[in-house]
N, C-alpha and C positions, 0 to 999 in steps of 0.2 A: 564481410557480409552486411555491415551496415554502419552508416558513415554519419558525421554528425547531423546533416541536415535532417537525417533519419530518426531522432533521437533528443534533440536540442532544440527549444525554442525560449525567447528570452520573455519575463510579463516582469510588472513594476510590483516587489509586495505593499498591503497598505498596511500602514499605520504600525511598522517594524523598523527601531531608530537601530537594529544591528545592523541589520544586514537588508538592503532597498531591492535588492535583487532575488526571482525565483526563475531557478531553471524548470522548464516545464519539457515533459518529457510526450509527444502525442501517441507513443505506446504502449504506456504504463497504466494505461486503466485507472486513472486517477481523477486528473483535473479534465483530461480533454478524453470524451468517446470515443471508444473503437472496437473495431468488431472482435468478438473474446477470442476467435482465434489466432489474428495477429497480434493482439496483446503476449497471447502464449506464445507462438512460435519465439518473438523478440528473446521471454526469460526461458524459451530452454537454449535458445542458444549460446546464453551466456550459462547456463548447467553446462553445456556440453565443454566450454572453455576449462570450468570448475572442477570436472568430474576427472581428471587425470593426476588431481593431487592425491587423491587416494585419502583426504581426509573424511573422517568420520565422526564428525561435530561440524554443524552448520549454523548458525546464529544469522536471522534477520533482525532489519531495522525499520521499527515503526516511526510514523506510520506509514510511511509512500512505500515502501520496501518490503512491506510485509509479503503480498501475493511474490511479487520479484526473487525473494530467498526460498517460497515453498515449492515456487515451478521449480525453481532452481534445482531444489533438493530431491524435486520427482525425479532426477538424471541419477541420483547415486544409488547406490546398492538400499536393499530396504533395511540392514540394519545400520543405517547412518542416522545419527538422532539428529531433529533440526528442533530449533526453539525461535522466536523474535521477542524481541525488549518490547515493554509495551510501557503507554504514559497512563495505563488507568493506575488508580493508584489503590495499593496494594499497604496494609498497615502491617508486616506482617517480620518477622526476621528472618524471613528467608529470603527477602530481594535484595539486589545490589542496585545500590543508585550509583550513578552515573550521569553529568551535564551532555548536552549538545547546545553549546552555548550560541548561535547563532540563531536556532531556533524560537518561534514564538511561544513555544511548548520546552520550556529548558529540560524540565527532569524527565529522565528515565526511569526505568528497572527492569533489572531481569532478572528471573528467579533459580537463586544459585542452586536448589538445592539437589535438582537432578544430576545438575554438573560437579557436584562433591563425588560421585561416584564413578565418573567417566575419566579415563588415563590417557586422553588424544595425543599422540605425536607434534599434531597439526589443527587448527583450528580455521574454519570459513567464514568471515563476516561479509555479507551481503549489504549493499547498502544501494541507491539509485543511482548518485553522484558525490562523488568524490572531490573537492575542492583544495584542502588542506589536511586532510588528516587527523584533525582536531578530535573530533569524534571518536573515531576511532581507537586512537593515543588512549583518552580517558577512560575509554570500557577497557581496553584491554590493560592501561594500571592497576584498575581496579580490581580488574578478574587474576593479574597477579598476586596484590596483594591480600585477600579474602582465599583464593583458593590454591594450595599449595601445590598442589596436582597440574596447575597451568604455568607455571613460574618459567618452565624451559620450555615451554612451549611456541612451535610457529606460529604464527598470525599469515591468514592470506584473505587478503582485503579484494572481493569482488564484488564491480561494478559494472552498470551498463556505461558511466561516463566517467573516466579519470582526467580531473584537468590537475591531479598534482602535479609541483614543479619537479625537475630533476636532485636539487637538491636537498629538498623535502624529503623526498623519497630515500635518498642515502641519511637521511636522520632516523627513518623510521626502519629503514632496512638495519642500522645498528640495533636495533631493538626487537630484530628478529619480525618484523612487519612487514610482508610481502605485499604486489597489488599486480590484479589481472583484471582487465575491463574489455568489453566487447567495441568502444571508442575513446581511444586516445586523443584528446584536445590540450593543445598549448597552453600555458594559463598565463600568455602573456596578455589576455585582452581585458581592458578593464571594466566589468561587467557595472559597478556601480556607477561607473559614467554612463556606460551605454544607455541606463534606462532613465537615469536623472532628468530629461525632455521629455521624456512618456507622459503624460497626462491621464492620468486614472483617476476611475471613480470607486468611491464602496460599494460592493456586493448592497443588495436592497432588500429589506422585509417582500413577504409573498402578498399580494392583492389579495384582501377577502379569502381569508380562508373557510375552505369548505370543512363542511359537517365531515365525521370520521365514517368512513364507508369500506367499501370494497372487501377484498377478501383474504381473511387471516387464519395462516395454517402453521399449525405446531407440527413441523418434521417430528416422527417416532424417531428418525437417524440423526444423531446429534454431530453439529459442529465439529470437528475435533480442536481441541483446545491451544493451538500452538503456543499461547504466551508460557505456560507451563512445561510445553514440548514435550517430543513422542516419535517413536521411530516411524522414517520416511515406511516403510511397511504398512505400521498402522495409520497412520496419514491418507496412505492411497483408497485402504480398504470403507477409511471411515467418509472418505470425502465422495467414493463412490457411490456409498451407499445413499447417503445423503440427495447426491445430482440426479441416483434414478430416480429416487421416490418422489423427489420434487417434481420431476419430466411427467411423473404418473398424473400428480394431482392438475397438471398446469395445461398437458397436448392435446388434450381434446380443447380446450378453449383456443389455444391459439394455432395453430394449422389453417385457417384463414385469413390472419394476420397480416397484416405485409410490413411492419415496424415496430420491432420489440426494444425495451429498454433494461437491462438488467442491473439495478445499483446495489453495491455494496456500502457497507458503513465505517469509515474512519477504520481501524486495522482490520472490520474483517472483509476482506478483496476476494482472497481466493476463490470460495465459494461463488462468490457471483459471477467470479471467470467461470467457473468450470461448469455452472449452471448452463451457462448462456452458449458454453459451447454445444452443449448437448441441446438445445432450444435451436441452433443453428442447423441443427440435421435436418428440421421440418419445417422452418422458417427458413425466408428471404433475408432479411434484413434486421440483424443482432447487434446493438451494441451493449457497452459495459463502462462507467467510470463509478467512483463512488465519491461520498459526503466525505468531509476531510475538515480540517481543524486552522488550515491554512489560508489567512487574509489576504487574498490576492487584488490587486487593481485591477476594472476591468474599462477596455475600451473596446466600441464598437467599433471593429477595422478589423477585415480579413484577414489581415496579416498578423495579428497579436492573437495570441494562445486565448487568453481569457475573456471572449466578445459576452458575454454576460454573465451575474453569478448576482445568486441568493445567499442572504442568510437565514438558515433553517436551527432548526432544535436539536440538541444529539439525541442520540437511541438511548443513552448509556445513562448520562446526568444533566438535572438540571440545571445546573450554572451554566453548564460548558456553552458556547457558541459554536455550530456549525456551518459550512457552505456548500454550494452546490454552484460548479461553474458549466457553462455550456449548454445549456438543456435548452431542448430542440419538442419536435411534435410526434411522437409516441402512439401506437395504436393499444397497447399496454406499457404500465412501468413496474416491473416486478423488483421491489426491497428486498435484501437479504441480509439478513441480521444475527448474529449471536448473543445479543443483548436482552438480558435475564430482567430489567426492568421494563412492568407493564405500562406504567403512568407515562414512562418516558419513550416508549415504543408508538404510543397511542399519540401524544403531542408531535413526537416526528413526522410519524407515517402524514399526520393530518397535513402537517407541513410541506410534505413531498407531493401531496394531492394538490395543496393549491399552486406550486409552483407550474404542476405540471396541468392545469386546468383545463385545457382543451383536449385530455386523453381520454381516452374510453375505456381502460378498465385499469384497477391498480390491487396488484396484489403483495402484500406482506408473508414475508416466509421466515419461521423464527425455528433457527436451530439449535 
């Protein structure tokens, strides 16, 4: 169903002494635009690969993975629980840290405490791309060791891209680590060569930023929380609820539209897919990526993933640096947000106005 050119595109990261290479994926609603309903189709297809283990624990991985494990998880019966690790940090004794040591964002967490009570057979980690397994290994040591109830447990490793090697894979299969992906790629090419001649530049501050404007609406139907997890049931019901009432506040404006933008923020993606596909019934022209935490190089050339990118503010904290790669010219740009801080909702938003400066209207949606 879909092959790598489908899936795969190579960009130089900046200013990462691990790892010089980012797979960018042009379906994943992330770094590069695309209409929300091919973003989705792409993750149910890998649900529908998923859905025959019969497992009933689903785990995504933030952040690029987050939307990817919750389509996913929309294919399975509704009392399957699904959760993602999140990098906000959490001071609390119920999370499991965990490294993704390649990462510019090393630490993890996921919050064990719902899974102290769950008895799975089988376990589903979602992740985008799969390289070495590293990652994986680490959460799943971990969740042996902190939770007694996973100790026999399988591991099945699903991804859109597996470039593990074959005998990687018999290392991690002794360990009860399975892997199923919608493309299989050789990992014999050397990606940090490849890009080592790329020529990239840094993501740039926004020109003149504008006054805070536009228009900001507190959904009554809340977010549903995934970092804490919840069954794919109430997942559906809550994210539904959520996609009409926003459809309510937003169709009468745009119905004469002819270019919508729908962004989400750093882990929260779903929602602005699933926004944007219901914005697609009455609109021409829908896209969807979101703000992300990941320093990419960009170069102006058709052929490279990342032809421009800002650095913006996060929704969430002050410290953090955000980016925004790809942005194009907009007849609205609709934000959507889970993020509970106003100071920092308000600094972004303004941020995401002046990047996008020649749009005509911008709206903020905080669930």
């Amino acid at each position: 169903m879909y092959v790598k050119n489908d899936v795969m595109r190579l960009a130089g990261r900046y200013n990462n002494s691990k790892r010089s290479y980012l797979i960018v994926n042009p379906l994943q609603a992330k770094h590069m635009p695309v209409p929300p309903s091919e973003a989705f189709e792409m993750m149910c297809a890998l649900g529908g690969i998923l859905k025959h283990t019969g497992s009933k624990l689903i785990i995504g991985f933030a952040e690029t993975a987050t939307a990817i494990g919750a389509v996913s998880a929309l294919s399975f019966p509704d009392d399957t629980y699904y959760m993602h690790t999140t990098r906000e940090f959490y001071n609390s004794e119920t999370v499991l840290n965990f490294c993704e040591e390649h990462s510019h964002a090393v630490q993890q967490q996921l919050f064990y405490r719902p899974l102290s009570t769950l008895r799975p057979d089988r376990v589903i980690m979602i992740d985008d791309e799969i390289s070495t397994g590293k990652t994986i290994e680490n959460i799943v040591d971990a969740m042996r060791k902190e939770l007694p109830n996973f100790r026999d447990c399988e591991f099945t490793v699903g991804s859109v891209i597996n470039r593990t090697d074959s005998r990687r894979e018999a290392e991690l299969l002794n360990k009860n680590i399975k892997f199923l992906s919608l493309v299989k790629i050789n990992n014999d090419e050397d990606l940090e060569q490849a890009v080592r001649n790329i020529n990239v530049k840094s993501p740039v501050l926004p020109d003149n930023l504008r006054e805070y404007s536009g228009r900001v609406i507190f959904a009554k139907s809340r977010i549903p929380d995934m970092r804490k997890g919840l069954y794919v049931g109430d997942m559906k019901r809550e994210i539904n609820a959520f996609t009409n009432e926003c459809v309510n506040y937003i169709k009468h404006d745009f119905e004469k539209l002819e270019k919508i933008l729908v962004l989400g923020t750093e882990e929260c993606m779903l929602p602005a897919i699933m926004l944007g596909m219901e914005i697609e019934k009455f609109c021409g022209s829908v896209y969807t990526h979101s703000t992300t935490r990941s320093p990419i190089g960009i170069k102006n050339d058709e052929n490279y993933p990342c032809r421009n990118g800002f650095q913006v503010r996060s929704f969430y904290e002050s410290e953090r640096l955000n980016y925004l790669y790809n942005t194009d010219r907009y007849d609205a740009v609709v934000v959507v947000t889970d993020s509970k801080n106003d100071i920092q909702c308000e600094r972004a938003f303004r941020d995401i106005m002046s990047v996008f400066s020649d749009c005509g209207g911008f709206y903020l949606i905080r669930g």
